[in-house]
C-alpha positions as a printed Julia matrix, in Angstrom:
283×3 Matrix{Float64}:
  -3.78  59.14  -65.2
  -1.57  61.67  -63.84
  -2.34  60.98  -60.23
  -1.57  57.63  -60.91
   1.51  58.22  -62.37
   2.42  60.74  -59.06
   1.66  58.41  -56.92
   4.14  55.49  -58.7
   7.08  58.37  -58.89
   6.23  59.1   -55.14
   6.95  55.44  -54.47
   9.85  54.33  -56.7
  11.9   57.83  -56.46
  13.36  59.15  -53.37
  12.3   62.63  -52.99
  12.94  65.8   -50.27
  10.93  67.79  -47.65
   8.21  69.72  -49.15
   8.33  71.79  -46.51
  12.4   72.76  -45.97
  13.98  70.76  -48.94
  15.55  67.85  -46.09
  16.9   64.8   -48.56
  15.18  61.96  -48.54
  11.99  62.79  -46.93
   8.97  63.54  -47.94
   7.66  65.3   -45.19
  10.57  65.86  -42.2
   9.58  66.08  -38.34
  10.38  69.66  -38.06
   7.51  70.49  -40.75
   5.56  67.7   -39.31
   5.28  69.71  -36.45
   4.78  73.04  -38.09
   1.73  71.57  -40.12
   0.04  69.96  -36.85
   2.06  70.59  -33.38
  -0.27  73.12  -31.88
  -3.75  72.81  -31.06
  -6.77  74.06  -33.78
  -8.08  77.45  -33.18
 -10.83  79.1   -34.34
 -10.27  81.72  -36.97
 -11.32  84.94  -37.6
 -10.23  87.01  -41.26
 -10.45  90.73  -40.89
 -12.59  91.65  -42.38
 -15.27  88.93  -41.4
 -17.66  88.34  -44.3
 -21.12  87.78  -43.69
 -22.6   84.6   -43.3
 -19.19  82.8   -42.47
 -19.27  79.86  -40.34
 -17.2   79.4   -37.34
 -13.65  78.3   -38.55
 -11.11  75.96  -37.13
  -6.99  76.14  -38.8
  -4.35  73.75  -37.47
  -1.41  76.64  -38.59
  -0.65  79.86  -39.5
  -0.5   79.98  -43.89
   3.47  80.53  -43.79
   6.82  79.22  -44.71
   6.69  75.08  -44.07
   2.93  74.99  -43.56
   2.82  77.58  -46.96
   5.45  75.47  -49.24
   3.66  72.06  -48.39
   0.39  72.9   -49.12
   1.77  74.38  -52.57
   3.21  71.27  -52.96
   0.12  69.44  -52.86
  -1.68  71.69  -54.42
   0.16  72.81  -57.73
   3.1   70.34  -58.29
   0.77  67.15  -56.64
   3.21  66.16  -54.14
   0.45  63.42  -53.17
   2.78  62.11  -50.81
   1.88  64.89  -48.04
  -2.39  63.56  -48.24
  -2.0   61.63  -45.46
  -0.07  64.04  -43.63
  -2.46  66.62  -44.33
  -5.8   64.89  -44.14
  -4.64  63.97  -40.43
  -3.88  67.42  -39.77
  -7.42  68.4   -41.06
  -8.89  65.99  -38.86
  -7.83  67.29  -36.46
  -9.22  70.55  -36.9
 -12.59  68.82  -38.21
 -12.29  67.34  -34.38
 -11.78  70.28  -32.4
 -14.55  72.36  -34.1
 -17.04  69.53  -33.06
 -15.75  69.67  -29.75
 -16.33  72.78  -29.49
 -19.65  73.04  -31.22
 -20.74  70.4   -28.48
 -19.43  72.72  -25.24
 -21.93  74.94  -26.59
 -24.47  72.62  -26.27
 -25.14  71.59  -30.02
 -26.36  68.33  -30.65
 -23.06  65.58  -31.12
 -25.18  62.78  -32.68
 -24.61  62.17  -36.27
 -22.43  61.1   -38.89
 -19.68  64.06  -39.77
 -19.95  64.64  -43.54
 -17.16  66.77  -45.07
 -18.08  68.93  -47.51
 -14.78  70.28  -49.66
 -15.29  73.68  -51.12
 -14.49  72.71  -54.88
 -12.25  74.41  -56.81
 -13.05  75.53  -60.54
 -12.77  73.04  -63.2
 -10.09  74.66  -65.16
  -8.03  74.37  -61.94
  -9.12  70.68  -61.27
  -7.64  70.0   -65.13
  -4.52  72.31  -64.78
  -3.46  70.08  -61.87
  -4.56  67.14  -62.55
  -6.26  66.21  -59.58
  -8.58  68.01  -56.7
  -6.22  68.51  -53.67
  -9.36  69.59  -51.26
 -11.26  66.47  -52.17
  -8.13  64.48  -51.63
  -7.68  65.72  -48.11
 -11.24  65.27  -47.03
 -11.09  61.47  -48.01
  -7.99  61.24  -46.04
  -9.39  63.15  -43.49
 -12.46  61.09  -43.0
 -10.72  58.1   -43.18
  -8.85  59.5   -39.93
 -11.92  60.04  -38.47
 -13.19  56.68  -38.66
  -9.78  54.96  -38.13
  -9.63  56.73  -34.71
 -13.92  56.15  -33.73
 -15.37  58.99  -35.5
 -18.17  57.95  -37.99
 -17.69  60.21  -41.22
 -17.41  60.02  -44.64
 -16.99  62.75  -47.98
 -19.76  64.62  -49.19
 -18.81  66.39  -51.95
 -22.08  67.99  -53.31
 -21.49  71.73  -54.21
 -20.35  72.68  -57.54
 -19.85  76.16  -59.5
 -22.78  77.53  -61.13
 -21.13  80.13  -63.26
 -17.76  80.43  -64.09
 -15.36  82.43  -61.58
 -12.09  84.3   -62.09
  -8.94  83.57  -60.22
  -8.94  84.83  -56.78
  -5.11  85.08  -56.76
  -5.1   88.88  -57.51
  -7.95  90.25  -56.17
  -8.85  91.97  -52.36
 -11.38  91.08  -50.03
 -14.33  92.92  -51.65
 -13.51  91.78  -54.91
 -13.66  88.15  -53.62
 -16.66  88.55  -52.63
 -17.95  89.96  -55.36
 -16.34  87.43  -57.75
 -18.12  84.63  -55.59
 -21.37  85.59  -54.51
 -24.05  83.08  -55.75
 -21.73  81.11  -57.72
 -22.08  77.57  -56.03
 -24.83  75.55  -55.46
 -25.71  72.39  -53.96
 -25.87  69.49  -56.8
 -29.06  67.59  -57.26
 -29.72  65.12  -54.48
 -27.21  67.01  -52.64
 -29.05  67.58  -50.03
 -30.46  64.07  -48.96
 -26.56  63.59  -48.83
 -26.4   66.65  -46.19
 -29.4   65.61  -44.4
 -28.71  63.83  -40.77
 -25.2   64.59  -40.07
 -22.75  67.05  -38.78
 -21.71  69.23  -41.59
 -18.28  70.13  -42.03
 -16.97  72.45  -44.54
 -13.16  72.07  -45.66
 -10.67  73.74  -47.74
  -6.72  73.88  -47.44
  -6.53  77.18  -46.29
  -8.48  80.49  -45.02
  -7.5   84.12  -46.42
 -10.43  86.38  -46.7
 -13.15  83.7   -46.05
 -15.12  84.61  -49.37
 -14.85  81.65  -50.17
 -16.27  79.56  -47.02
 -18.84  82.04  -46.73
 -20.46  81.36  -50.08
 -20.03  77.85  -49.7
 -21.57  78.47  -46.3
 -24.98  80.03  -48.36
 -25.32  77.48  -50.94
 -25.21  75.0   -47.9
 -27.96  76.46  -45.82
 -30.05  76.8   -48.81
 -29.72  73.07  -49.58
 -30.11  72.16  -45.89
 -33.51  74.45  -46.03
 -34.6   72.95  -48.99
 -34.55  69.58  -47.62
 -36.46  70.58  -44.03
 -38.68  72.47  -46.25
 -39.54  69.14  -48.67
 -40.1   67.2   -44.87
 -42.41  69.93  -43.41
 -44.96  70.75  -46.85
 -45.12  66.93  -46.42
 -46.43  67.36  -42.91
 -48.31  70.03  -43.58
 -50.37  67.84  -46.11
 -51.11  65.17  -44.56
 -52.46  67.02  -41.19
 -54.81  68.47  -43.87
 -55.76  65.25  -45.43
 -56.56  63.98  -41.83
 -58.31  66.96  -40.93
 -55.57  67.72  -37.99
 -54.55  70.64  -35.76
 -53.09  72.31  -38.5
 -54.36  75.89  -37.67
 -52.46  75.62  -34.4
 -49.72  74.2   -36.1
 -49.59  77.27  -38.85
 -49.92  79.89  -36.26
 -47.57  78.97  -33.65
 -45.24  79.05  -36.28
 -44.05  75.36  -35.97
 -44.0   75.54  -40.44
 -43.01  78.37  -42.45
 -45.01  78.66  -45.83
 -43.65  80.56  -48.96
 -40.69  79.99  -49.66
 -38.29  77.54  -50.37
 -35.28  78.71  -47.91
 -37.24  79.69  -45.17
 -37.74  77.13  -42.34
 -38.08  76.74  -38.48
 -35.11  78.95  -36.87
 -33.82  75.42  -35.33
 -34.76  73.15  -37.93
 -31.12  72.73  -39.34
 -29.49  71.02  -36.3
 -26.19  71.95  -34.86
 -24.36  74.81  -36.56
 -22.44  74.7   -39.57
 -18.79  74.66  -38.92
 -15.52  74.59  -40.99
 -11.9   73.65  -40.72
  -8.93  74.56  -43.0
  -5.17  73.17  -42.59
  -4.4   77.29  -41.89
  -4.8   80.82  -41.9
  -2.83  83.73  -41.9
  -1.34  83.87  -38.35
  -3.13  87.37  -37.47
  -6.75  85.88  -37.91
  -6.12  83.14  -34.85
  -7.65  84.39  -31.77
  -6.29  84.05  -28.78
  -7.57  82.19  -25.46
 -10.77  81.05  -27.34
 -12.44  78.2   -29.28
């Protein structure tokens, strides 16, 4: 009820940048430009947790690009979805792009997958600003030829504490193994070019363990396809010994699959980072 009601003030009231405080504007070209002027870059955070996928930001996490997505985010100035779900698009875009000059497979539907934010949050603000941006975001996508659509299947497993106060190691700590992929998640995964995205990268803990819980889903579903496989060669009585021991299935456990059997890498975009983590004169 109180997104609906955001979005009817947003209409009826006139309202000023979120970005610089211009009158009457929701969103003012100069900040336009701040939030998606340059060109995505992939991100690094120093220092680079384990298991983080490759990361595309649009800007660097400061002044306009830092007071709009604040806006969004904690006083639901929904106004600034569109503006922000075709800024993530963008970055969506370019990681693809670049995924494919590496020679990665480019076939497939592009599912977003938001990295979801605790529930008390999700009640405190009265909406889910990540989810809000992916729809908008894929609906960018397809509006400009892209086939994609919203996948949002990983949820919190265990309750979390706020992130706001604590360093790098602590994030990581505070995170590790506390999402997972819900059930039927990953039929929802399987076929398409996953995306991860969130509003913004700081340490990466959290991409990283969104990262996990998505690889395990991913393996569980290859897994499911290849034990089927398995069976019926030995219900027909086919080359399965030369199947087991060139190693084309992996037997034992749930997460452990053909090195290639996942598809093209997992990649993730974010509307920014802090402006040290860009690197420079690569994708």
């Amino acid at each position: 009820m109180r997104g609906w009601l955001r979005d009817l003030t947003d209409l009826v009231l006139p309202t000023d940048c979120a970005g610089c405080g211009a009158p009457r504007t929701a969103l003012c070209a100069c900040c336009r430009t701040a939030l998606a002027g340059s060109a995505p870059r992939r991100v690094r955070p120093q220092p680079e947790p384990a298991g983080l996928p490759a990361v595309y930001a649009s800007a660097p996490y400061a002044e306009a690009v830092r007071a709009l997505l604040l806006a969004h985010k904690e006083r639901g100035a929904l106004t600034l979805t569109g503006a922000l779900g075709t800024a993530l698009a963008r970055v969506v875009r370019a990681g693809l792009d670049a995924s494919a000059g590496t020679g990665a497979g480019t076939a497939g539907t592009v599912v977003l997958v938001p990295v979801p934010s605790a529930r008390w949050a999700v009640r405190a603000r009265g909406h889910d600003p990540v989810r809000r941006m992916a729809l908008a975001a894929a609906g960018e996508l397809r509006r400009t030829g892209t086939a994609a659509r919203v996948a949002a299947v990983l949820r919190q497993r265990r309750p979390v504490a706020d992130q706001a106060e604590l360093d790098a190691r602590r994030r990581l700590a505070n995170l590790a193994g506390a999402l997972e992929v819900t059930a039927g998640g990953d039929r929802l995964l399987a076929g398409g070019r996953v995306v991860l995205v969130d509003d913004l990268i700081t340490t990466g803990a959290s991409l990283a363990e969104a990262a996990r819980a998505l690889r395990i889903g991913e393996s569980r579903a290859v897994y499911k396809n290849a034990t089927r496989e398995v069976r019926e060669e030995r219900s027909t009585g086919g080359p399965e010994k030369a199947k087991w021991e060139t190693g084309k299935w992996v037997h034992g456990a749930a997460n452990k699959t053909p090195a290639n059997a996942l598809g093209p890498p997992l990649r993730a975009a974010v509307i920014a980072a802090p402006a040290d983590s860009f690197e420079r004169n690569r994708n």
